[in-house]
PALUM-907115 format. One record per residue (C-alpha): z, y, x; residue in one letter. Coordinates in steps of 0.001 Angstrom, whole numbers, plus 500000, padded with zeros to 6 digits. Layout:
// residues N
ZYXA
...
END
This chain:
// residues 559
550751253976507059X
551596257258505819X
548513258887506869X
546216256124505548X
547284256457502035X
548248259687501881X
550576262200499401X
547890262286497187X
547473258613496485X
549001257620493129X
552733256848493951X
552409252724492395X
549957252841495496X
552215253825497173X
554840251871496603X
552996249203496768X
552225249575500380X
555480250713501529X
557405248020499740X
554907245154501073X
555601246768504950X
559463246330504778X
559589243061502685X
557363241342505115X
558359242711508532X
558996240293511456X
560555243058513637X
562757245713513645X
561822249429513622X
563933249974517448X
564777247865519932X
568654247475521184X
567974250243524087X
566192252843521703X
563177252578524282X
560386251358521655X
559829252597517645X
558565250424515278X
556235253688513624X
554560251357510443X
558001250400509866X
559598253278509971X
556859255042508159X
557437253119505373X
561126253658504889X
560166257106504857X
557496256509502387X
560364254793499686X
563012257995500388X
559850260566499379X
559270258217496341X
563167258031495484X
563443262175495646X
560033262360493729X
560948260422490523X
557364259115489831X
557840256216487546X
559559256258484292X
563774255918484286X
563816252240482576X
560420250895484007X
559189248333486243X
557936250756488978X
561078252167488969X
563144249169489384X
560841247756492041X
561867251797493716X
565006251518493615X
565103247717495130X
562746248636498088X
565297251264498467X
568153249439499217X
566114247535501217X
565116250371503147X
569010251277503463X
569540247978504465X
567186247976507104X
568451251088508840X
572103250109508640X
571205246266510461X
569292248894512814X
572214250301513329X
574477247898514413X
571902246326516534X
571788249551517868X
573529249535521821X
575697252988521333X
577707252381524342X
576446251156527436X
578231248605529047X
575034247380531105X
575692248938534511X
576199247453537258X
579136249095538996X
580983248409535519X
579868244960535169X
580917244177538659X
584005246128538647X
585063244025535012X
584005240778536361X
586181241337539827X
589291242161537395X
588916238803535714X
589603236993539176X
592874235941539685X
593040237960543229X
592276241277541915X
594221240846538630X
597101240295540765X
596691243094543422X
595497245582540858X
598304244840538380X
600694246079541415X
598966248872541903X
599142249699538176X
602576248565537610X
604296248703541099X
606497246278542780X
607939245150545810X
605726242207545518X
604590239039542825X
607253236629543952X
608498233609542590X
611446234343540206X
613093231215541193X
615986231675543392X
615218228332545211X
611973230011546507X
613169233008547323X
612602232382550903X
608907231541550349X
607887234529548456X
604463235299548755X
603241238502549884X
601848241197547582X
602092244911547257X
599925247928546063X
598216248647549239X
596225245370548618X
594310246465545644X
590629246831546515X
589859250404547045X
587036250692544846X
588718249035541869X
591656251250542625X
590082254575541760X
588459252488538553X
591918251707537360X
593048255698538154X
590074256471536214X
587760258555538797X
585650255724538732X
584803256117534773X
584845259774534401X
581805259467536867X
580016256359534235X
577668257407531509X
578998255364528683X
577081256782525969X
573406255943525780X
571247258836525086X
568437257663523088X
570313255376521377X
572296258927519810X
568926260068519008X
568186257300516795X
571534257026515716X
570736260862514324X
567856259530512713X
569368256473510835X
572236259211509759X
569652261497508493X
567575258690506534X
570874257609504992X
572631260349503894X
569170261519502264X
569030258493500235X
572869258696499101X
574252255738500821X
576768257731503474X
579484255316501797X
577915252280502582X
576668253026506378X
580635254243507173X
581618251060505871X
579343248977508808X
581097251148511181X
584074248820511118X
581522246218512613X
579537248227514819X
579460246280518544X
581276248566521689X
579858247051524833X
582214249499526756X
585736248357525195X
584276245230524488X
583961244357527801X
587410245889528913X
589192243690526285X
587228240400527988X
589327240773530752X
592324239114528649X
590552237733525612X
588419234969527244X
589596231390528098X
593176232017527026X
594119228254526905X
593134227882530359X
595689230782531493X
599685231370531914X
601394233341529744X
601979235256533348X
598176235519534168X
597687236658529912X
600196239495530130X
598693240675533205X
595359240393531949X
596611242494528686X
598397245537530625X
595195245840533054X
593004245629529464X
595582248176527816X
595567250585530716X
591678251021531198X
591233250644527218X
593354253928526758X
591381255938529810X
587759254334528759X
588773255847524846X
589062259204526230X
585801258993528465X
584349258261525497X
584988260157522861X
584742263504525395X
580995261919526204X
580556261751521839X
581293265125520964X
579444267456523916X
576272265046523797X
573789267905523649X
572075266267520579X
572679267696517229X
572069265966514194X
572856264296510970X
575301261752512579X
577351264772513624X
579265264546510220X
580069261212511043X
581477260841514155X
584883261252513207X
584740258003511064X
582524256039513975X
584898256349516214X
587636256102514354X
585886252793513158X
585129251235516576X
588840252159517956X
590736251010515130X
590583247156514830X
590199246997518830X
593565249150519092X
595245246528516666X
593494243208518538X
595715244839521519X
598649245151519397X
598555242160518104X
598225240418521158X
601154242082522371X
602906241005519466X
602619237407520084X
604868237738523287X
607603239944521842X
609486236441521221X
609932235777525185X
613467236068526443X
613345234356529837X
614786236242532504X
611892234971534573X
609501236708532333X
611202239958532877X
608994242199534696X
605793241327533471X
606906242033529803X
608449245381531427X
605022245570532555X
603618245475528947X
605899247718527893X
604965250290529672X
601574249865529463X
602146250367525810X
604277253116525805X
601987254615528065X
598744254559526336X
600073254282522829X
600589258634522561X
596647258785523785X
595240256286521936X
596610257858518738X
594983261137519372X
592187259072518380X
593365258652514738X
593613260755511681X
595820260656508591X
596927257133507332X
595311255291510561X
596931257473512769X
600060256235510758X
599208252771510890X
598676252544514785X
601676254705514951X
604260252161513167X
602584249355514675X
602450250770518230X
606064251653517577X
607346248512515983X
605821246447518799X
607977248631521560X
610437247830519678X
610298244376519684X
609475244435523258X
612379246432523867X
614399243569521997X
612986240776524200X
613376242932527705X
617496243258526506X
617883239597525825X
616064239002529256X
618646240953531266X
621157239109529099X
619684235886530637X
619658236797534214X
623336238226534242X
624097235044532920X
621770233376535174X
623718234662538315X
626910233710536901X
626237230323535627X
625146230003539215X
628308231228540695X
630351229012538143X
628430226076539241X
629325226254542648X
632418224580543402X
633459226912546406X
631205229868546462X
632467230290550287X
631776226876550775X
628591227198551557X
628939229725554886X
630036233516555335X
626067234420555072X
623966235818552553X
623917233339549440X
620858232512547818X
622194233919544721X
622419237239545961X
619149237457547573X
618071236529544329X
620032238881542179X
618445241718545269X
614709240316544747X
615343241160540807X
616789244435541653X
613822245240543811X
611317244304541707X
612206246485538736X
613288249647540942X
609426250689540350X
610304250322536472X
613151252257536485X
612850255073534087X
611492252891531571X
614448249995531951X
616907252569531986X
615472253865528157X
615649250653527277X
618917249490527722X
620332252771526627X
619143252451523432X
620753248875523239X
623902249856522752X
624956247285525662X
627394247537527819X
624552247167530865X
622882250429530052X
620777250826532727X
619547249549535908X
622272250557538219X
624606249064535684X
622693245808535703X
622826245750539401X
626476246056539418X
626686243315536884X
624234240424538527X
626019241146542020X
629618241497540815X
629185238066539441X
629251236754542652X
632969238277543646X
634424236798540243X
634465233286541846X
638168232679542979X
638818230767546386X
639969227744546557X
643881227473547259X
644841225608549924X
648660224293550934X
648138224671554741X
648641228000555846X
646723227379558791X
643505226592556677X
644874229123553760X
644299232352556472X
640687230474557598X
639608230587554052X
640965233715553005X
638925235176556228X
635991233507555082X
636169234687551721X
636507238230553238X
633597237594555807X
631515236033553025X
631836239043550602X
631674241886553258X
628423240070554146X
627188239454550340X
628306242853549049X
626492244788552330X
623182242963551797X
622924244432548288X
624400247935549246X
621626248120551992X
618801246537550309X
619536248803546674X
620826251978547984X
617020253275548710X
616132252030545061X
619525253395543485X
620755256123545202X
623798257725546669X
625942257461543843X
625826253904543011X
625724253268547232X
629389255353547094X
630582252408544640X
629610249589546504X
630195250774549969X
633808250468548793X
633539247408547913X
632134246355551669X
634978248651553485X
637656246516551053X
636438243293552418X
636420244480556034X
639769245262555639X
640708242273553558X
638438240546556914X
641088241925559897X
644086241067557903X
643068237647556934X
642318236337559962X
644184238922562604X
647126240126560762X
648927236384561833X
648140236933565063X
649409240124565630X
652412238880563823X
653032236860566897X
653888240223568815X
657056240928566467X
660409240498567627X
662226237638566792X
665359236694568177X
665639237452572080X
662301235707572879X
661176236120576586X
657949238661576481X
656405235898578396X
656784233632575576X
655908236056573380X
652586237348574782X
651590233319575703X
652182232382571780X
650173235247571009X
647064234439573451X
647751231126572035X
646930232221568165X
644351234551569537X
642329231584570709X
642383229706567587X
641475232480565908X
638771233303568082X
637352229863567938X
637476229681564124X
635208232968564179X
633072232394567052X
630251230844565534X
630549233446562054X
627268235158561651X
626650238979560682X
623473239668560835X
623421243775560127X
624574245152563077X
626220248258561714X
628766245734559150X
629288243600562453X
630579246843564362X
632652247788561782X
634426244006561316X
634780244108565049X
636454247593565281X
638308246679562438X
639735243359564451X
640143245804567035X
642097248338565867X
644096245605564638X
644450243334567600X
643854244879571048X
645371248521569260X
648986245768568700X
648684244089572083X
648448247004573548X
650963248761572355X
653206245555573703X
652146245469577098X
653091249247577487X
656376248132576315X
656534245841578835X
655053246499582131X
656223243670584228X
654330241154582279X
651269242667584294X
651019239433586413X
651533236540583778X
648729237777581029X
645944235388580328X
644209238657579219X
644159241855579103X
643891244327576802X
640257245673577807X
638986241685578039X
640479240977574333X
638318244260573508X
635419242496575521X
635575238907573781X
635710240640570596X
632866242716570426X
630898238812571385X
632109238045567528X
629794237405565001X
626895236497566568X
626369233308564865X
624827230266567025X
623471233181569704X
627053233504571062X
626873229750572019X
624029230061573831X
624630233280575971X
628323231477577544X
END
């Protein structure tokens, strides 16, 4: 256009020309990829900058006001270029694929444990404890795991070349005609394909999803957001490309980051209200998502934005950090509403109770969160002020529940045994299930606590046997020892069909018996040899039909 008017053609000519070109386009000067130029279009916005710099026409003319509208057309033009522009490309195919495999359930799931570890995505519910499905971090895809890690976007060119070349252009075209202000200002709607598509993952369909599935969604979206920023901006400021956007870039970004960053936040923020228990470790999960990325993604900021993200980010944890408290609140509470509600917590059998696998399953699955539960409740100002202490707490709730008293002293020692047998059981489950997540020190506590009941155990149920052995009166020994094999066998029968399934607590319960028992009847016998002939056992074949104790329904079987 340019060439066939010319610089020498008067300037209403001109203008005439150029303003008639951009006033009647159908088309844009590039297309979204930066692969074709629009050159008559383009010719003719640089046609109206020459005229603006010139000055032809007189200040308060009509030439001059038809300038300076053409002109903002012109400015108007390259700014809707701009944003139609595709800066970030989002288009490739092992991104799309790897995005659209996160939004399946499957992957979400698996990948979420790889991100944010457990012993597995089981049912909360201590009814289905038994049924828990399986899950762990090993079955995350491999090729989505190294995209999570990052690896897999370090290796992704997210920036489109010739899209910063034209980008350069529109800057240059711009800032020559004095509207810098107004092209920052479109920043703040400028499309990013790139985070775009990473905040998909949670933002689409959310009526469709559980709040589970949502906060999932959101920590996957939060983790790759924060590694995809830094990908980014590293690819924005070496681009070999200098130009006139180069004294912008600070403000792009800081454009295209900012309202994204607070979408996340304030997503977040409508979950901060949550306070069942059941909730617990996927709101952990956010919060360390959070607290993760939050110190990264405000290296992206300046000045008041940086301060803005800052409180937010920080008033959010907070919050979050309110909700996770309340939650562990409502699980010790949990455990001992469920202890209170059951009339004779020995009632039920000397095994593991349900509760306590459940109170274990809880423990389990926020051993991986550790570090960050332990900040949290240490900044509560709670008694429970960490994990071990919570641990202590849920489990301990199940020893608070008194046994029942009974008149019969008969049935009093049975129950007081069970009791024993029930907690030695109970408290051994957790100490070997927790004392990999929790270490030796809070193992010393606990093992205590098993040895107590073992003892408690042998002098329940034993101690009135061997009490049989004790003089009284002038008894004939024969007498003495039958009433004694006499109390052993009730005993024994009581006990037979007791089951303890670790075998190191059922050694130590039977040499505790042991040492008790056949160390007692022993003793006796050497005291008084001639009852050699008249024993229904001896001491080695009490030893024998004790160490058959505690097998449960297996000792039936095997007479």
């Amino acid at each position: 256009m340019g060439a066939a008017v010319g610089k020498a053609a008067p300037a209403k000519a001109r203008l005439d020309i150029a303003e008639n070109t951009i006033f009647q386009r159908n088309r844009g000067i590039w297309d979204a990829a930066a692969a074709c130029t629009n050159e008559r279009l383009l010719d003719a916005v640089d046609e109206i900058l020459d005229l603006a710099e010139a000055q032809p026409f007189p200040a308060a003319s009509a030439a001059a006001a038809r300038l300076d509208s053409a002109l903002r057309a012109a400015m108007s033009l390259m700014m809707d270029e701009f944003i139609c522009l595709r800066v970030w490309n989002a288009s490739s195919h092992d991104l799309r694929l790897a995005v659209d495999r996160l939004a399946v359930g499957a992957s979400a799931n698996a990948l979420w444990q790889h991100t944010f570890p457990s012993t597995g995505d089981r049912s909360s519910s201590a009814s289905t404890v038994g049924r828990a499905s399986a899950g762990s971090p090993s079955s995350a895809p491999g090729d989505l795991v190294g995209f999570l890690d990052g690896e897999f976007l370090d290796e992704l060119q997210l920036l489109c070349p010739a899209s910063l070349l034209v980008v350069h252009e529109i800057a240059h075209r711009v800032i020559r005609a004095g509207y810098t202000k107004e092209l920052v200002q479109k920043f703040t709607n400028s499309p990013c394909d790139v985070l775009d598509r990473f905040l998909s993952i949670f933002q689409g369909e959310c009526s469709r999803r559980t709040t589970v599935d949502l906060i999932k969604r959101w920590s996957l979206a939060t983790h790759l957001v924060g590694k995809a920023l830094v990908v980014m901006q590293r690819q924005l400021y070496t681009h070999n490309s200098p130009g006139a956007f180069d004294a912008l870039k600070d403000e792009y970004f800081l454009a295209i980051t900012k309202n994204r960053i607070l979408n996340l936040l304030k997503f977040a923020d409508d979950f901060t209200s949550i306070t069942s228990h059941e909730k617990l470790i996927y709101i952990l999960g956010m919060y360390q998502a959070l607290s993760e990325a939050a110190p990264g993604l405000l290296l992206m900021f300046t000045g008041p934005h940086k301060e803005l993200v800052a409180e937010r980010s920080e008033e959010i944890l907070a919050k979050l950090a309110m909700s996770i408290r309340s939650m562990v609140a409502s699980l010790i509470a949990k455990v001992r509403d469920g202890v209170s509600n059951t009339k004779n917590i020995v009632g039920v059998g000397v095994g593991v109770h349900p509760l306590t696998k459940y109170a274990v399953l809880c423990i389990e699955r926020l051993a991986p969160h550790r570090d960050t539960l332990d900040l949290i409740l240490a900044s509560g100002g709670d008694d429970v002020a960490s994990l071990s202490d919570l641990a202590s707490r849920v489990v301990g709730s199940l020893e608070e529940k008194p046994v029942l008293p009974c008149d019969d002293d008969a049935t009093a020692a049975a129950t007081g045994s069970r009791h024993h047998l029930f907690h030695a059981n109970n408290a051994n489950f957790v100490l070997q299930s927790c004392k990999p997540l929790l270490g030796d020190e809070w193992a010393a506590a606990r093992e205590s606590v098993v040895e107590r009941h073992v003892a408690g155990y042998a002098e329940a149920c034993w101690a009135p046997v061997v009490a049989c052995l004790e003089p009284a009166g002038r008894k004939p020994a024969a007498k003495v020892v039958a009433k004694f094999s006499a109390a052993f066998d009730r005993a024994y029968e009581s006990q037979a069909r007791c089951e303890v399934r670790d075998p190191a607590l059922r050694d130590a319960l039977r040499r505790a018996v042991s040492d008790k028992v056949v160390t007692a009847y022993g003793v006796y016998l050497k005291t008084h040899p001639k009852l050699e002939k008249k024993l229904r056992y001896t001491a080695g074949e009490l030893g024998e039909r004790l160490s058959e104790l505690f097998e449960g329904e297996a000792a039936e079987h095997n007479k």
